[in-house]
MOPAC internal coordinates of N, CA, C and O (Angstrom, degrees):
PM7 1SCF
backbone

  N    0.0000 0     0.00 0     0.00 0    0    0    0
  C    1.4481 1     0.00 0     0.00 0    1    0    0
  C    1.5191 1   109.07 1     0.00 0    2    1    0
  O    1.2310 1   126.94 1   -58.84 1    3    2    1
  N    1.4808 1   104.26 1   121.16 1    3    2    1
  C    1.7598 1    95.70 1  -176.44 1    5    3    2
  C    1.7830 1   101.31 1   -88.72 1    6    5    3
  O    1.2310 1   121.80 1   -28.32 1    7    6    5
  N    1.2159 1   114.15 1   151.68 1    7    6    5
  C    1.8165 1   109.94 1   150.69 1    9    7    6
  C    1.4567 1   114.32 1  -132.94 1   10    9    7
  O    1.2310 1   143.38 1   -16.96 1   11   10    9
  N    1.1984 1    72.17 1   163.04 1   11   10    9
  C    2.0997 1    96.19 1  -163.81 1   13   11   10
  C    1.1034 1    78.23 1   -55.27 1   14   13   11
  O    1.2310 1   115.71 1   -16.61 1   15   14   13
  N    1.1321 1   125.74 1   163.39 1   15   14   13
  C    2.0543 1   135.99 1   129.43 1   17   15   14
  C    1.5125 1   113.66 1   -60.25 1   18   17   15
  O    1.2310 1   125.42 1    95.92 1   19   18   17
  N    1.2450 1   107.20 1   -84.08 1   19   18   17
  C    1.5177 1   102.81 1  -177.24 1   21   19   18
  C    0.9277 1   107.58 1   -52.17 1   22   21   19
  O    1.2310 1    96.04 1  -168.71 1   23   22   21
  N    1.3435 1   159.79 1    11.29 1   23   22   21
  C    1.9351 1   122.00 1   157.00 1   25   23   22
  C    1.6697 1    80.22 1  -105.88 1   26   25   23
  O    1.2310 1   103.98 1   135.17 1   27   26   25
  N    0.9985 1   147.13 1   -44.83 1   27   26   25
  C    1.7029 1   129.11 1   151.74 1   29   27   26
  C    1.0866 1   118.35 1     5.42 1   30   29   27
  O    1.2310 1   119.58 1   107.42 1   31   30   29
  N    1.3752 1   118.40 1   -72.58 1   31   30   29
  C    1.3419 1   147.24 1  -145.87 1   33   31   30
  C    2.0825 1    93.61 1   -86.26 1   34   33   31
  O    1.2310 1   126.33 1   130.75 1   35   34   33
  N    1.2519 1   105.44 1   -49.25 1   35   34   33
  C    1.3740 1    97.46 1   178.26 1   37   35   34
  C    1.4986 1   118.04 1   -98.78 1   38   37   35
  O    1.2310 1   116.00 1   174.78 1   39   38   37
  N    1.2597 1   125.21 1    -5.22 1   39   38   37
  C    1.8113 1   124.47 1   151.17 1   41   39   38
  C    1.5221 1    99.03 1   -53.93 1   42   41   39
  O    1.2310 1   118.60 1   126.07 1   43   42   41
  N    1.7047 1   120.28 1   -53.93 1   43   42   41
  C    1.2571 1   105.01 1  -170.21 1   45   43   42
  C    1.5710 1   122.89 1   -56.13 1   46   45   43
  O    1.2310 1   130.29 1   136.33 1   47   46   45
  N    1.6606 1    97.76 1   -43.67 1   47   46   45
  C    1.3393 1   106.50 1   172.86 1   49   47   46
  C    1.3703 1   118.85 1   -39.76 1   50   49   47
  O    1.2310 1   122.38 1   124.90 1   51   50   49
  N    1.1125 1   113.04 1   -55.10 1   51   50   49
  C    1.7445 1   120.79 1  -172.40 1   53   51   50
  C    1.1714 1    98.92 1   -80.59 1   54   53   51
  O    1.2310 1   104.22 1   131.09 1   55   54   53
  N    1.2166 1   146.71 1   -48.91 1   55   54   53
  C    2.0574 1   121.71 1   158.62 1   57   55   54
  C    0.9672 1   123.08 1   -56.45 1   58   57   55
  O    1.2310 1   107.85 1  -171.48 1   59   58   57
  N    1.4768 1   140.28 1     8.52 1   59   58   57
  C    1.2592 1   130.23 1   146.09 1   61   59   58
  C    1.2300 1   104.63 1   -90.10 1   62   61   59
  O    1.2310 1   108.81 1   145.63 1   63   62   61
  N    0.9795 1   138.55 1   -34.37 1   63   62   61
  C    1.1619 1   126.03 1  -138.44 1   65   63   62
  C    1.4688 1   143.46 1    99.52 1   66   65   63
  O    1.2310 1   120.89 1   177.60 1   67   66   65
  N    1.1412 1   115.91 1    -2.40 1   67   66   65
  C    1.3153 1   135.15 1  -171.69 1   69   67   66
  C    1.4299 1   103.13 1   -66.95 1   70   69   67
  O    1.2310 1   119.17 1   -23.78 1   71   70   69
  N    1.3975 1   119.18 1   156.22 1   71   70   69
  C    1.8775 1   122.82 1  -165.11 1   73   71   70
  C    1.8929 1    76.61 1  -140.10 1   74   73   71
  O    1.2310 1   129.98 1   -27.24 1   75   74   73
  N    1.5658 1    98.36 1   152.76 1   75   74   73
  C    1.6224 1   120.76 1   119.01 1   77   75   74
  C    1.2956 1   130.04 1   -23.54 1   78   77   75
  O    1.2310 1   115.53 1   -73.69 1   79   78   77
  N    1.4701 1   126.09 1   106.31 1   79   78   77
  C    1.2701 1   111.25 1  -165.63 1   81   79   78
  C    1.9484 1   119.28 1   -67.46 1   82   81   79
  O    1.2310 1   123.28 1   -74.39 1   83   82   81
  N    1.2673 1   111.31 1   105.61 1   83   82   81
  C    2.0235 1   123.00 1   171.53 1   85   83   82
  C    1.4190 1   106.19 1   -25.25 1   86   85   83
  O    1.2310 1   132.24 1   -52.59 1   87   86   85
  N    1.1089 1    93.96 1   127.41 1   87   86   85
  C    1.4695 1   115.13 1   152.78 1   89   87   86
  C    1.7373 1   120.85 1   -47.28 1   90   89   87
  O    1.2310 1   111.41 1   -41.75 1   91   90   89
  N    0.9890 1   133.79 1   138.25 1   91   90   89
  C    1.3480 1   114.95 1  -168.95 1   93   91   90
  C    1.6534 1   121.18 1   -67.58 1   94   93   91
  O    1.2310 1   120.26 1   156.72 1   95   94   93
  N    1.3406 1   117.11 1   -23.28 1   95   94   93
  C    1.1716 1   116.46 1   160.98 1   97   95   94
  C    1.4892 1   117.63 1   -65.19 1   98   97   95
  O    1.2310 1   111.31 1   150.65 1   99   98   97
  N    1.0840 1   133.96 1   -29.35 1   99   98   97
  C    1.8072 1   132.18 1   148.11 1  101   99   98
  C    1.4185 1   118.57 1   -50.91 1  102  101   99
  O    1.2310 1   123.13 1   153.77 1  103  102  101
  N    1.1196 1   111.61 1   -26.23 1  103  102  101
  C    1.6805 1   113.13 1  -169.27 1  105  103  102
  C    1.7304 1    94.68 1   -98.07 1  106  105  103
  O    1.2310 1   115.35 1   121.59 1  107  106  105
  N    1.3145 1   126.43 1   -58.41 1  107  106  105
  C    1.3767 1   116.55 1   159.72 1  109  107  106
  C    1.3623 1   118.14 1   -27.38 1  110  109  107
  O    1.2310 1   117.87 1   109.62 1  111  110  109
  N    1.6583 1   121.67 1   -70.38 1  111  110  109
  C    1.3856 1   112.69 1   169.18 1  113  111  110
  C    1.3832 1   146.95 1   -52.40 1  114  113  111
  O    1.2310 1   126.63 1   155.17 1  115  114  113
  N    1.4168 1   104.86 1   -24.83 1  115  114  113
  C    1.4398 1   119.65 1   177.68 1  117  115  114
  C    1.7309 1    99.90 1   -80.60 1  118  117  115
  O    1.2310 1   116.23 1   146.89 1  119  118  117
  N    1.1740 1   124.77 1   -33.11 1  119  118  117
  C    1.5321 1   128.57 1   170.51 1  121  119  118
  C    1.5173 1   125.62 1   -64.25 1  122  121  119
  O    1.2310 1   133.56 1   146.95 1  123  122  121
  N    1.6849 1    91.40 1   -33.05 1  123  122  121
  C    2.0223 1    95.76 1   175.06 1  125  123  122
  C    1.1988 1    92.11 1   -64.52 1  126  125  123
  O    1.2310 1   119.89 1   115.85 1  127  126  125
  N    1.4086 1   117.81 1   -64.15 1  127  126  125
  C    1.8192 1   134.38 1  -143.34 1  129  127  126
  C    1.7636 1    89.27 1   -59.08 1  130  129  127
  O    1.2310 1   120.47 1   125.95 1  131  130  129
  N    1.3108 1   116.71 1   -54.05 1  131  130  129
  C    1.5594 1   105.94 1   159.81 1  133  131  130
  C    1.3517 1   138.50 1   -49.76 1  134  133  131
  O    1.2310 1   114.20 1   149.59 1  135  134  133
  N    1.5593 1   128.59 1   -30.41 1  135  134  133
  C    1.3124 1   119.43 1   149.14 1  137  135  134
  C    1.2897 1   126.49 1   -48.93 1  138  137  135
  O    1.2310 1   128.78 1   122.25 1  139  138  137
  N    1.4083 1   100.70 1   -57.75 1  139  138  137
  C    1.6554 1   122.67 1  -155.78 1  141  139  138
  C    1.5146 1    91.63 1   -66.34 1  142  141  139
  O    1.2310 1   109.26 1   144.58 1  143  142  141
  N    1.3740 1   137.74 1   -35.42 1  143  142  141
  C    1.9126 1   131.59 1   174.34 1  145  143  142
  C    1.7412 1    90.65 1   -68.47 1  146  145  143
  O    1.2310 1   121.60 1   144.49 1  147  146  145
  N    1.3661 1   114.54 1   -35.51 1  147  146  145
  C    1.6224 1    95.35 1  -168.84 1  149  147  146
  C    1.7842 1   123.35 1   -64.59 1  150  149  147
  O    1.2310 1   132.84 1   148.17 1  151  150  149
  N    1.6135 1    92.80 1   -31.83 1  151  150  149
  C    1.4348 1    98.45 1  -169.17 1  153  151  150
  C    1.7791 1   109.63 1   -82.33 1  154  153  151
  O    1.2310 1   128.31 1   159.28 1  155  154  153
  N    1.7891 1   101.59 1   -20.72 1  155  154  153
  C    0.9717 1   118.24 1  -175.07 1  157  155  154
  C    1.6134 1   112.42 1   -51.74 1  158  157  155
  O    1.2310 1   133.68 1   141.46 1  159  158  157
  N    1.2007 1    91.17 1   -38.54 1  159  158  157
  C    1.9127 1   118.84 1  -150.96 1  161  159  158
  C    1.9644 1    86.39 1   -76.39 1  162  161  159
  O    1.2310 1   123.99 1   133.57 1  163  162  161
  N    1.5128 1   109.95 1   -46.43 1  163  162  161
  C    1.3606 1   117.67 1  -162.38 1  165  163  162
  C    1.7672 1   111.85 1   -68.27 1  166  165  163
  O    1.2310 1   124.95 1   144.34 1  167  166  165
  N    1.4351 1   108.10 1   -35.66 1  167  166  165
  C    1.2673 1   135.20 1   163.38 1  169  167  166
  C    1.2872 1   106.41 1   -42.95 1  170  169  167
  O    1.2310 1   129.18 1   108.54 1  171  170  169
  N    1.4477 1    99.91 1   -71.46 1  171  170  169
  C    2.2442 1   108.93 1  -174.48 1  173  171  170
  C    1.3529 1   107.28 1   -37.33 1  174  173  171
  O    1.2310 1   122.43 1   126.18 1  175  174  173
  N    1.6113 1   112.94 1   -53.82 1  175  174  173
  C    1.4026 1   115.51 1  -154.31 1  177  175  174
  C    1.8180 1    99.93 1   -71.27 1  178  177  175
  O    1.2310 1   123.89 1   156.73 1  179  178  177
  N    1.5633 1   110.14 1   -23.27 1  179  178  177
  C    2.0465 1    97.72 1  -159.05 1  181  179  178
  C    1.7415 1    71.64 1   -81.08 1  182  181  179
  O    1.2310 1   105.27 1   170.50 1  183  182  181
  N    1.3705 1   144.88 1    -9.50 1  183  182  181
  C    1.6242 1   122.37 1  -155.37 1  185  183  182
  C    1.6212 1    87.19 1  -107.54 1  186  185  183
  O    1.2310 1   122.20 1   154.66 1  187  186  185
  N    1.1493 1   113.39 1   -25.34 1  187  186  185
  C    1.6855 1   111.93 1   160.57 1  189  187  186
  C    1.5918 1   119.72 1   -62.72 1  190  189  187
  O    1.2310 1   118.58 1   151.93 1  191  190  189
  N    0.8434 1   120.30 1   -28.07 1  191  190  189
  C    1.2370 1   136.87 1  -160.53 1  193  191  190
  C    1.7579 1   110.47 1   -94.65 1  194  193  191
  O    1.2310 1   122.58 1   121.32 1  195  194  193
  N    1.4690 1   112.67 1   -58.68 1  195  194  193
  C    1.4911 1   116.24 1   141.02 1  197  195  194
  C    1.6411 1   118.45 1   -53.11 1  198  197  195
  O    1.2310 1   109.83 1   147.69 1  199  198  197
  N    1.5164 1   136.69 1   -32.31 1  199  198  197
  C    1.4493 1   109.42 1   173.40 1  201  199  198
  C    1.5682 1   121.81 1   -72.10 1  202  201  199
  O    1.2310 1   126.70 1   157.02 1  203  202  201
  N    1.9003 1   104.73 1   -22.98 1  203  202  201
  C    1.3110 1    89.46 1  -170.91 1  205  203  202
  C    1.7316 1   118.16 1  -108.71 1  206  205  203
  O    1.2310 1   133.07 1  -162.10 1  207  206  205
  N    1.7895 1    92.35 1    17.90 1  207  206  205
  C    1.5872 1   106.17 1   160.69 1  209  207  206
  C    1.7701 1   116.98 1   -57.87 1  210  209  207
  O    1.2310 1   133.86 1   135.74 1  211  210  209
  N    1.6677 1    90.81 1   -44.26 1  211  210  209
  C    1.5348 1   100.53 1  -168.75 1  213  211  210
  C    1.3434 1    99.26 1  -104.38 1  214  213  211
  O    1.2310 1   104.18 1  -122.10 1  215  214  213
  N    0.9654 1   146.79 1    57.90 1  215  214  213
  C    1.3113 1   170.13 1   138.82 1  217  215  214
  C    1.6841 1   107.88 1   -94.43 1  218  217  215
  O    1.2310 1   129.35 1   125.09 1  219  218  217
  N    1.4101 1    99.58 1   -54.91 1  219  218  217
  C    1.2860 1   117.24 1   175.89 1  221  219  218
  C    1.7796 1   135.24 1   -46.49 1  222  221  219
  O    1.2310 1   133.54 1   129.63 1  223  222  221
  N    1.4993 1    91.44 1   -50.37 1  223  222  221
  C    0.9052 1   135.37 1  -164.51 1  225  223  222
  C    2.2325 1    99.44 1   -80.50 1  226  225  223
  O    1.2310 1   133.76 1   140.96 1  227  226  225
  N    1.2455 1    91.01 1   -39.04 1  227  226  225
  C    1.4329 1    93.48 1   163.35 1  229  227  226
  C    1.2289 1   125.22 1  -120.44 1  230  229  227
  O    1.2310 1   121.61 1  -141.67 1  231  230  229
  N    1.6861 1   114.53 1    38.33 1  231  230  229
  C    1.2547 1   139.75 1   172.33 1  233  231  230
  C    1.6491 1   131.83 1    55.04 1  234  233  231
  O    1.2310 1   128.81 1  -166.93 1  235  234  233
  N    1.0042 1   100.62 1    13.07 1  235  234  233
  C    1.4336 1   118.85 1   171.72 1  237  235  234
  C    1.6207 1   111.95 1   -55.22 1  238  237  235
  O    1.2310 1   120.97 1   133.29 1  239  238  237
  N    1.2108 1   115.75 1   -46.71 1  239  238  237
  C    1.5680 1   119.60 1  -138.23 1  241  239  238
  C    1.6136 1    94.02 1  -125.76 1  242  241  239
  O    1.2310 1   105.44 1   -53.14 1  243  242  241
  N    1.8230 1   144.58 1   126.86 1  243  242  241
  C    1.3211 1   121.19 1  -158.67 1  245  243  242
  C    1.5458 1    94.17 1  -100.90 1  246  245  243
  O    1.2310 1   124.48 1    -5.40 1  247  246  245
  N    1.2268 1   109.01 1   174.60 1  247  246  245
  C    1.6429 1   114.42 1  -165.24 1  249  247  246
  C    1.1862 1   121.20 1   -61.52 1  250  249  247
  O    1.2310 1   116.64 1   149.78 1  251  250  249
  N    1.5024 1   123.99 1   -30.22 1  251  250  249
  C    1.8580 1   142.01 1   177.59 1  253  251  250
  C    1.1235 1    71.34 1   -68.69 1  254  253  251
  O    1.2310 1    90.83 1    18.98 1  255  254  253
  N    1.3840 1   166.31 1  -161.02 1  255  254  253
  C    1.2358 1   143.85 1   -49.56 1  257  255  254
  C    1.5427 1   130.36 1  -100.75 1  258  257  255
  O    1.2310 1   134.89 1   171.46 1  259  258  257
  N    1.8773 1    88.80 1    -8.54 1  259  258  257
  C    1.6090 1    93.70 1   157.24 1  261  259  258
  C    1.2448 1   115.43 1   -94.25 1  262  261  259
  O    1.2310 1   109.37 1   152.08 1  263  262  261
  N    1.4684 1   137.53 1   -27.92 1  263  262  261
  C    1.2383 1   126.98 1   145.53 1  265  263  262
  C    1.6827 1   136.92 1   -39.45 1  266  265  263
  O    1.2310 1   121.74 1   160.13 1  267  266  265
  N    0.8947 1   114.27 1   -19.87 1  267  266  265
  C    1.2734 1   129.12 1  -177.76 1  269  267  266
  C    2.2236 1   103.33 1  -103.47 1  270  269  267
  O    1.2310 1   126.67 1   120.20 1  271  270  269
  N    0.6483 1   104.79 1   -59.80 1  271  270  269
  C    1.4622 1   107.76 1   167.30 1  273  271  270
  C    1.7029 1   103.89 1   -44.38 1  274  273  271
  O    1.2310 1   120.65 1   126.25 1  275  274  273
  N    1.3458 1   116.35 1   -53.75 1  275  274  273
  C    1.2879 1   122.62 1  -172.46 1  277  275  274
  C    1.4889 1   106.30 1   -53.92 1  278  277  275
  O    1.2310 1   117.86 1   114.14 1  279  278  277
  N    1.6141 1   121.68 1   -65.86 1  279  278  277
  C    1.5197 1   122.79 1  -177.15 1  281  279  278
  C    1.4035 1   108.75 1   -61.64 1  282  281  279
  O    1.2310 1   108.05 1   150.45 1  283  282  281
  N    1.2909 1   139.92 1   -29.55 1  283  282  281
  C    1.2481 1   139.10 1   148.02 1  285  283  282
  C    1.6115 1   115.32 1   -22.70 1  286  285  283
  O    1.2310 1   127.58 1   116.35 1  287  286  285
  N    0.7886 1   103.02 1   -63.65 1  287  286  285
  C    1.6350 1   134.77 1  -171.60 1  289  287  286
  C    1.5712 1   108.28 1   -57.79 1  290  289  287
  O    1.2310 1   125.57 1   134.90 1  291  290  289
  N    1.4701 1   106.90 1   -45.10 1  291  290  289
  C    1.3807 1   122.72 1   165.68 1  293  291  290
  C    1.3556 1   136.91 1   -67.02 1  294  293  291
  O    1.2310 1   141.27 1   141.96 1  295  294  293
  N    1.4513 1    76.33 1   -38.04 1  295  294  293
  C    2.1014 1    79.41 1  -179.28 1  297  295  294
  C    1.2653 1   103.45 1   -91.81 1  298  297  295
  O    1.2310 1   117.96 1   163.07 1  299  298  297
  N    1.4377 1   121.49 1   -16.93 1  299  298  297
  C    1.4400 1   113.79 1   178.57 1  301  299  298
  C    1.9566 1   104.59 1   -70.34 1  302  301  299
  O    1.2310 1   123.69 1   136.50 1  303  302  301
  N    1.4486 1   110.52 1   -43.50 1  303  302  301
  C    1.8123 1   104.09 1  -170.20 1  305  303  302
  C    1.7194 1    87.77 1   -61.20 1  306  305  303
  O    1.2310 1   122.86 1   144.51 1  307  306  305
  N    1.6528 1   112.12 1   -35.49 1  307  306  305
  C    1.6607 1    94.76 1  -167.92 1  309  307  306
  C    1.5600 1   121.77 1   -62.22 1  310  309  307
  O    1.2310 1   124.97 1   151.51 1  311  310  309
  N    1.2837 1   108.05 1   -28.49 1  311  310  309
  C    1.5254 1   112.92 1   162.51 1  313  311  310
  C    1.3970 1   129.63 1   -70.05 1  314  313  311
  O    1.2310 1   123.00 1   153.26 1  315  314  313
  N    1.4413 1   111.85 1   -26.74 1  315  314  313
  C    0.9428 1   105.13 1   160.03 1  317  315  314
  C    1.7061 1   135.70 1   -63.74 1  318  317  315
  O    1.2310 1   122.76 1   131.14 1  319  318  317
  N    1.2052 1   112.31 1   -48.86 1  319  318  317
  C    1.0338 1   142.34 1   179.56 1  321  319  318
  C    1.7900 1   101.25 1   -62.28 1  322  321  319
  O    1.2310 1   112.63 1   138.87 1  323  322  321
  N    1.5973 1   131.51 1   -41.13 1  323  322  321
  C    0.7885 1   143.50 1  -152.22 1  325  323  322
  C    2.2349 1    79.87 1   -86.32 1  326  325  323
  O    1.2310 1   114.26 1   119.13 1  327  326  325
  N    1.1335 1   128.48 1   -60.87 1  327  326  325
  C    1.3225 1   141.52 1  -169.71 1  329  327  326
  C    1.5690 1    89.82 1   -49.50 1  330  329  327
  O    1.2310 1   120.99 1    99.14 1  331  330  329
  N    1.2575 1   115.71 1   -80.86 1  331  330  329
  C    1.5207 1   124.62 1   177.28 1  333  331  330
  C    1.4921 1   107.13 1    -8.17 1  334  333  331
  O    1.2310 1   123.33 1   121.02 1  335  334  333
  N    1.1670 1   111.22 1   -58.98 1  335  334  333
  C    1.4847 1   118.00 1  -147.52 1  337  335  334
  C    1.7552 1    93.23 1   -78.87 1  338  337  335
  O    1.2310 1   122.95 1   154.13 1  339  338  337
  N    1.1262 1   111.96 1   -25.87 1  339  338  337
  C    1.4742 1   134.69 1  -141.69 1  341  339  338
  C    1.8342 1    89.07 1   -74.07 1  342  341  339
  O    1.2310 1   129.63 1   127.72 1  343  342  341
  N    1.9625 1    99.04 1   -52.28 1  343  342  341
  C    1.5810 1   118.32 1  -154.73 1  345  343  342
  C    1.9099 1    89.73 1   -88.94 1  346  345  343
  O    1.2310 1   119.42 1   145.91 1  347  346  345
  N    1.6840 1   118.71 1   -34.09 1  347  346  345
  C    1.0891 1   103.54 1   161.40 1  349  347  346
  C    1.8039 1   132.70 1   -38.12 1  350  349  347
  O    1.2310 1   123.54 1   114.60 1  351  350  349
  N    0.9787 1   110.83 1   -65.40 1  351  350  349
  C    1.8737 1   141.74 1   171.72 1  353  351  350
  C    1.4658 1    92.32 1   -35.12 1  354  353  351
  O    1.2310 1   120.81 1   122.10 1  355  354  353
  N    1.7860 1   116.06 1   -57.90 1  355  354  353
  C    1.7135 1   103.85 1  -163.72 1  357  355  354
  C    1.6752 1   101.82 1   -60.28 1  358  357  355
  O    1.2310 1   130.70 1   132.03 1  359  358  357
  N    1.4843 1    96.96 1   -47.97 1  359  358  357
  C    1.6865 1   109.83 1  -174.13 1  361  359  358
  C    1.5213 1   116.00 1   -31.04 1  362  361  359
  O    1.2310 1   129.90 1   111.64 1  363  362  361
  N    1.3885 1    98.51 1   -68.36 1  363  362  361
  C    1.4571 1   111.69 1   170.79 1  365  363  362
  C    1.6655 1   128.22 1   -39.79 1  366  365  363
  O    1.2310 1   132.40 1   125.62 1  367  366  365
  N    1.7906 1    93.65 1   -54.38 1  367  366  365
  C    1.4236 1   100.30 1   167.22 1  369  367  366
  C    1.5250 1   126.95 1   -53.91 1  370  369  367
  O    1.2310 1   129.24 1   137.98 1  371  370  369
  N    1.4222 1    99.80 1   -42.02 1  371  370  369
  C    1.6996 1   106.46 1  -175.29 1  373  371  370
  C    1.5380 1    89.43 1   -70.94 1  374  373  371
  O    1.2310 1    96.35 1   104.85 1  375  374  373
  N    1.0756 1   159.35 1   -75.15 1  375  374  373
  C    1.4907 1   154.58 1  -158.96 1  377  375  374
  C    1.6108 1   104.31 1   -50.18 1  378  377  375
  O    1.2310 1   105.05 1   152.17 1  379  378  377
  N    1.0128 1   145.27 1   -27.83 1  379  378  377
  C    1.0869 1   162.09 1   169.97 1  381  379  378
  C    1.8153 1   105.77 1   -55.21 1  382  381  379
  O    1.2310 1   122.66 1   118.42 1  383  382  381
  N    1.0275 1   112.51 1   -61.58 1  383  382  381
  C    1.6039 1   132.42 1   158.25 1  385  383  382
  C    1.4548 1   117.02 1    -1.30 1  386  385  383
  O    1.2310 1   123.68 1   -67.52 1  387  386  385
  N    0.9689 1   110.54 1   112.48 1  387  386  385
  C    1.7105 1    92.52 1  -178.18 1  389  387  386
  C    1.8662 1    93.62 1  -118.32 1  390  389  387
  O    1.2310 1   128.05 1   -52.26 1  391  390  389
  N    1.2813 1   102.10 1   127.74 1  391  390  389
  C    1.4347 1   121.75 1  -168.80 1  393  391  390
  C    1.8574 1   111.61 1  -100.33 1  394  393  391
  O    1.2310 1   120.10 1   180.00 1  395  394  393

């Protein structure tokens, strides 16, 4: 069985996943829409974290799992917060730049 290369070459492409390289306004957007699920995600867990306090609180739910939800909850704002600071620093640096 012979095969082409190039449609080879682009089946593979498209099972990885590989794109056309975006216009930068695609790459901007695909980067918000990637924050905005990140912070989203960080959000769920502190509103997870408050439902299964008061769960708790009226004994439903046993304490290992609101403790554990809780540090979840933590290291995720700490990463966040930890990134923030991270994209702050480049900001700064790039303004710093003398062109």
């Amino acid at each position: 069985m012979i095969v082409n290369p190039i449609s080879s070459v682009s089946l593979l492409n498209q099972v990885q996943g590989v794109q056309t390289k975006a216009t930068p306004a695609e790459a901007t957007e695909s980067f918000a829409s990637f924050l905005k699920g990140a912070l989203d995600s960080v959000a769920a867990q502190e509103q997870n974290v408050h439902s299964l306090n008061d769960k708790f609180l009226v004994g439903e739910v046993d304490e290992n799992k609101v403790m554990i939800a809780a540090t979840q909850a933590e290291l995720s704002l700490n990463l966040t917060a930890q990134v923030r600071n991270k994209v702050i620093e480049a900001y700064q640096e790039i303004m710093r730049m003398q062109v």
